[in-house]
N, C-alpha and C positions, 0 to 999 in steps of 0.2 A: 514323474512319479507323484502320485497322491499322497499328501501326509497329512490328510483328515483321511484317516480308518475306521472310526466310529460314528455312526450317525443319532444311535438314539442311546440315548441314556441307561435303557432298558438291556442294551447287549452283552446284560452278564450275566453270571449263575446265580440262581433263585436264592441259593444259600447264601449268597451274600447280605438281598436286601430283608430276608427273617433273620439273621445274624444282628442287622445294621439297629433293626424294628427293638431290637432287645437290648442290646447297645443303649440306643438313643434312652431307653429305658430305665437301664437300672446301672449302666457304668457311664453317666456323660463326661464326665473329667479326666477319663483315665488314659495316659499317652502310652502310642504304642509305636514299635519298629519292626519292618518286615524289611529283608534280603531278598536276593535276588541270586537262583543258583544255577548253571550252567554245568548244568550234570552229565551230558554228554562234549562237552569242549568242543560245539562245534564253531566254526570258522566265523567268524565277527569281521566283515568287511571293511574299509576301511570311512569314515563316514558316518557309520551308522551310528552312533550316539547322536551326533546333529539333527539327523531325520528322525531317529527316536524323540528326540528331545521337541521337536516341532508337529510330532504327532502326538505328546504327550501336552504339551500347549495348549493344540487345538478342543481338546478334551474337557476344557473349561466352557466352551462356547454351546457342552450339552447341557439340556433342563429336560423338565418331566415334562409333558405336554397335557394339554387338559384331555386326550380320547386316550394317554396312557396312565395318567389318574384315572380316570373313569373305569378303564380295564383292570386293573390293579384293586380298586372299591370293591366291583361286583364279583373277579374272581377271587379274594385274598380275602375273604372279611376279616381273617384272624390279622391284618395287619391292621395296627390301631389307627382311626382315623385322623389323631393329630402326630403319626408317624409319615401320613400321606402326606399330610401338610408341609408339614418338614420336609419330606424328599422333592417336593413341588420348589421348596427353595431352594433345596442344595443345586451349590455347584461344585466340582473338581477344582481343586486348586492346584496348578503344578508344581510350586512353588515346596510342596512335599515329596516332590518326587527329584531325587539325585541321580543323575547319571555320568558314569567315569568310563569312556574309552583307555583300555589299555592294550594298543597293538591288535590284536587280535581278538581280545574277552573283553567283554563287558562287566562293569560293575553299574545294578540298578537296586538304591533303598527308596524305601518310606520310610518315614516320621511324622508326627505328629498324634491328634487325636485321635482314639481308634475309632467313635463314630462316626469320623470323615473320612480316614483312610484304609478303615475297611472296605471301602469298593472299588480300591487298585489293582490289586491285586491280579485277578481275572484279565480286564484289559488290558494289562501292561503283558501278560504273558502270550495273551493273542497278538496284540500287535509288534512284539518282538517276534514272533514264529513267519508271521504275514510278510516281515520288513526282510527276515533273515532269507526266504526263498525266490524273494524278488532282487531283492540288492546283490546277491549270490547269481543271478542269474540262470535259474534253476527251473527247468520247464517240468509241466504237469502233465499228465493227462488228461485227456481232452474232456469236454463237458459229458456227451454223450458215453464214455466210459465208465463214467462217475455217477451218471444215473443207472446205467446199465449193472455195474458192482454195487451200488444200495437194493436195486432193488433182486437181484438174486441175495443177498444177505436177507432182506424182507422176507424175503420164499423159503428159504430155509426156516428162518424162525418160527414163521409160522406154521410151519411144518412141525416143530420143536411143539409149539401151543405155549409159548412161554411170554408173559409180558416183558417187554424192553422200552427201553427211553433212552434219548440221546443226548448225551453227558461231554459233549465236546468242546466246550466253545475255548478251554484254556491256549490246549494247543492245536487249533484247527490250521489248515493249511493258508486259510484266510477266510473272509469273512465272505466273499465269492462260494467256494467251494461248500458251505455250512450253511448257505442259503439251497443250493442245489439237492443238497444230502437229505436237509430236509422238507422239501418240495416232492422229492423224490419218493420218503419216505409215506408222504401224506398220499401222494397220487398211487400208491400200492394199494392202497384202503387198506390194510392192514388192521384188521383190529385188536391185534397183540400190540402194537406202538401205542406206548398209553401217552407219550409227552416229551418237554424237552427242560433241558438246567436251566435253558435260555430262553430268559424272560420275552427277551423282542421276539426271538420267533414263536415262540410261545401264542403271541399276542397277533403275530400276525397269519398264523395257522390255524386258531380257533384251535389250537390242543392244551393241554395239562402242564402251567409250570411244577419245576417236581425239584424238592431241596427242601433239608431241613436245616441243619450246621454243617459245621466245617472240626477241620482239627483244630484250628485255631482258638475254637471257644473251650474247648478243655485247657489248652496250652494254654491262654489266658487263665482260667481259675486255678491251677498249680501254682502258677506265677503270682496270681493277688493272694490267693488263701491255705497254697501247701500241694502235695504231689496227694496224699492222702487224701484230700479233701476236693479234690479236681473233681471227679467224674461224679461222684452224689450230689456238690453243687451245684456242678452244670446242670446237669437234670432237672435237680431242683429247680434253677432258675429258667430253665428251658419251660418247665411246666408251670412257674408263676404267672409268665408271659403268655404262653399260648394255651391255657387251660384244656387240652389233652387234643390240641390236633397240632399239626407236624410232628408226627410221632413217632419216625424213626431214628434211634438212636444210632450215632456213630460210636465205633466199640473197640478200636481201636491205638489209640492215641496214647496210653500207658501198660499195653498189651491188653489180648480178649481175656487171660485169665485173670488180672487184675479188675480190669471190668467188672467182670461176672462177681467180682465179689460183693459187690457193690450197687449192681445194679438186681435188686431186691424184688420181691415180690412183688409190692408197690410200681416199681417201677416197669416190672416184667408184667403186669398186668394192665400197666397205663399208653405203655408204648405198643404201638400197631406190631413192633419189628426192629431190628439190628441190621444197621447195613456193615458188610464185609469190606474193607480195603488193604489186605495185606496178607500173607503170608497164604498158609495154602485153605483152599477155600474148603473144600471137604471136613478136615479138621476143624474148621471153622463152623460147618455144618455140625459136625455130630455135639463139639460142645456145646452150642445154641440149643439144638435139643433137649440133651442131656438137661441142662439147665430149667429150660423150658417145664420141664416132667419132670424134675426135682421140687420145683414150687408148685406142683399140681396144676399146670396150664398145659392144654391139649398143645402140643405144635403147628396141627397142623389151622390152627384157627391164628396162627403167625405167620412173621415173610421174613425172607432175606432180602437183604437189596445187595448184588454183588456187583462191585464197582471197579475191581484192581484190575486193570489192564489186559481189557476183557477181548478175544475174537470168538470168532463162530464154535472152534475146536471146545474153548474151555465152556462155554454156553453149555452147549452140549452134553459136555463130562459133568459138570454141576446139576445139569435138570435132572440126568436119569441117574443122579445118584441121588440127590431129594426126593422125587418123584414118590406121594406116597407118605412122607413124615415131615415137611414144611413145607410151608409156603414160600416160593422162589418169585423174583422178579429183578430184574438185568441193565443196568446203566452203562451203556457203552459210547467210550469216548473218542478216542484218537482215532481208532478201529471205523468209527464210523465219517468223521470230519478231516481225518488226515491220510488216509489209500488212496492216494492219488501219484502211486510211482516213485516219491521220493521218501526217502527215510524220515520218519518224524523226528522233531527236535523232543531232546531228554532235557527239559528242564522245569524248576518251580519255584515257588516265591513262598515263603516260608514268614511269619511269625517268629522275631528274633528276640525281642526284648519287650517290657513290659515295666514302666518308669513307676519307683517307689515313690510313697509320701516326701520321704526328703529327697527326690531328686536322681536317686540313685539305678542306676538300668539292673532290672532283675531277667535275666539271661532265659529263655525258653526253650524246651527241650520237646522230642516226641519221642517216645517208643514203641516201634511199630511191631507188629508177629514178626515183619523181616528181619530174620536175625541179621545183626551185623549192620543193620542199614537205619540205629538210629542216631539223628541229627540232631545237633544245637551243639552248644557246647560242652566241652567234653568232665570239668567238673562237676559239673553240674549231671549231667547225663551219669556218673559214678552217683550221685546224693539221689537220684531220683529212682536208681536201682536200689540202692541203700536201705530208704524210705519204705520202697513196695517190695520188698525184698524177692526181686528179680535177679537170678542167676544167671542166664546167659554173658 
């Protein structure tokens, strides 16, 4: 069994290293704690913390390379060039990352800096997916399936006429299967595939990394400066940093009507678009509009990015009901990196705490459009309804 899973430095989501660029930026001192959540309970073999832990190891042994600097310079200019520097020296420390076998479940945290262990995240939850179907003893289908079901999805879509991108790499079936998918997807010529989350193949495909933030960078500004003040600072600082490009907002993270209230003229003017990840997507459509045509901006000169656990089905119902009044465009993840016959693993790695001046862990929270389904702690999740006076 291999327990080097990752080869380049580059095999994670794009949002990680514009997250990291910002980071490094304007919070470098600030210490942060991410969990680890096994949302589906599924079966943790006996072992696997050890082999997790020796592929989590091996992780230290990755750096930038000078043809993935160079890649990164001329495709990214908005990352700053003494950001390249810096990622040129980073390494992985494991030494941040905790792992607890209990019986059957696993417990995996981070600690530390969050400009150093912002880019855990991602691979740990890939190569927990990769360890779980191999150690399980769990066969796939076969290569030639795998191409043959990407690229009938390809044919559909493009049939649809809708831009997509493939958003998979958290929980892919492995890093096998994600090379294929996307191989697959390029050899379609597709010209709706506009790109992928994942930087490496990204770079080794000649297509479009695609990522702006994550939830985590609003969870983090609740937690440094107020539930209130979360999503107009991010922004804020989102646009000190990248002076008006990566400009889709996430809109999510303390609900979409909260958002909206917040997110202003200024900002509904500056940002390309909203991406969707929760609750039902329609709804999500017409208030985006609404919104849109309350501050006098055409809709349809905006996009959606809808990213919540997306197949061909919901693609579909979402195009021809915007169709006409925004602009739409499709990130699909598991759907595209994990059909390969076995059930995807339900799980995610969360953004838990965020360490005060004196010392102290200030607890972080998300709440999602899914009613019912938001996470952190649970005091804290009451103040922050409290605060944005959310009812549910």
């Amino acid at each position: 069994m291999s327990k080097t899973i990752f080869n380049s430095i580059l095999d994670n989501d794009f949002y990680k290293f514009t997250m990291q660029n910002a980071v490094v930026k304007l919070f470098p001192s600030q210490r942060v704690k991410y969990s680890f959540i096994n949302r589906g309970k599924h079966f943790i073999p006996d072992n696997f913390g050890e082999v997790l832990r020796e592929a989590v190891d091996n992780m230290a042994k990755l750096k930038l390379t000078k043809d993935e600097k160079e890649y990164l310079k001329n495709t990214c200019p908005y990352l700053a060039l003494p950001y390249l520097d810096f990622l040129e020296g980073y390494r992985y420390d494991p030494s941040e990352v905790k792992i607890v076998q209990n019986g059957h479940d696993i417990e995996v945290s981070v600690e530390g800096l969050w400009y150093r262990t912002i880019l855990w995240e991602v691979p740990l939850l890939a190569m927990i997916s990769e360890l779980y179907y191999e150690m399980n003893d769990m066969e796939r289908n076969s290569n030639d399936f795998i191409i043959e079901n990407t690229l009938g999805k390809a044919q559909k879509l493009q049939k649809l006429g809708v831009n997509f991108a493939e958003f998979g790499t958290r929980r892919r079936h492995s890093y096998k299967v994600h090379d294929i998918v996307v191989d697959a997807l390029i050899k379609s010529k597709n010209n709706n595939f506009i790109g992928s989350s994942n930087v490496h193949f990204a770079m080794k495909y000649g297509i479009k990394p695609i990522g702006t933030h994550a939830h985590e960078w609003f969870m983090f500004h609740a937690a440094e400066f107020g539930f209130k003040m979360a999503n107009e600072l991010a922004l804020e600082h989102w646009v000190d940093v990248f002076r008006g490009d990566l400009g889709v907002a996430l809109s999510d993270t303390y609900t979409t009507d909260v958002f909206f209230q917040q997110f202003d003229k200024k900002f509904a003017k500056l940002f390309d678009g909203v991406r969707h990840d929760s609750g039902d997507p329609l709804l999500f459509a017409d208030k985006t509009i609404a919104h849109y045509e309350k501050n006098g901006i055409n809709p349809l000169y905006k996009y959606i990015i809808f990213s919540d656990g997306l197949n061909l089905e919901k693609v579909e119902e979402i195009t021809h009901y915007c169709k006409g009044k925004i602009g739409v465009s499709f990130g699909i993840g598991t759907n595209l990196t994990n059909d390969v016959g076995l059930k995807p693993m339900n799980i995610v790695m969360k953004l838990i705490g965020v360490q005060a001046n004196n010392g102290d862990w200030i607890p972080t929270v998300k709440l999602s459009d899914e009613k019912g389904k938001y996470t952190g702690d649970p005091k804290m999740i009451e103040l922050a309804k409290t605060f944005l006076r959310i009812d549910s």
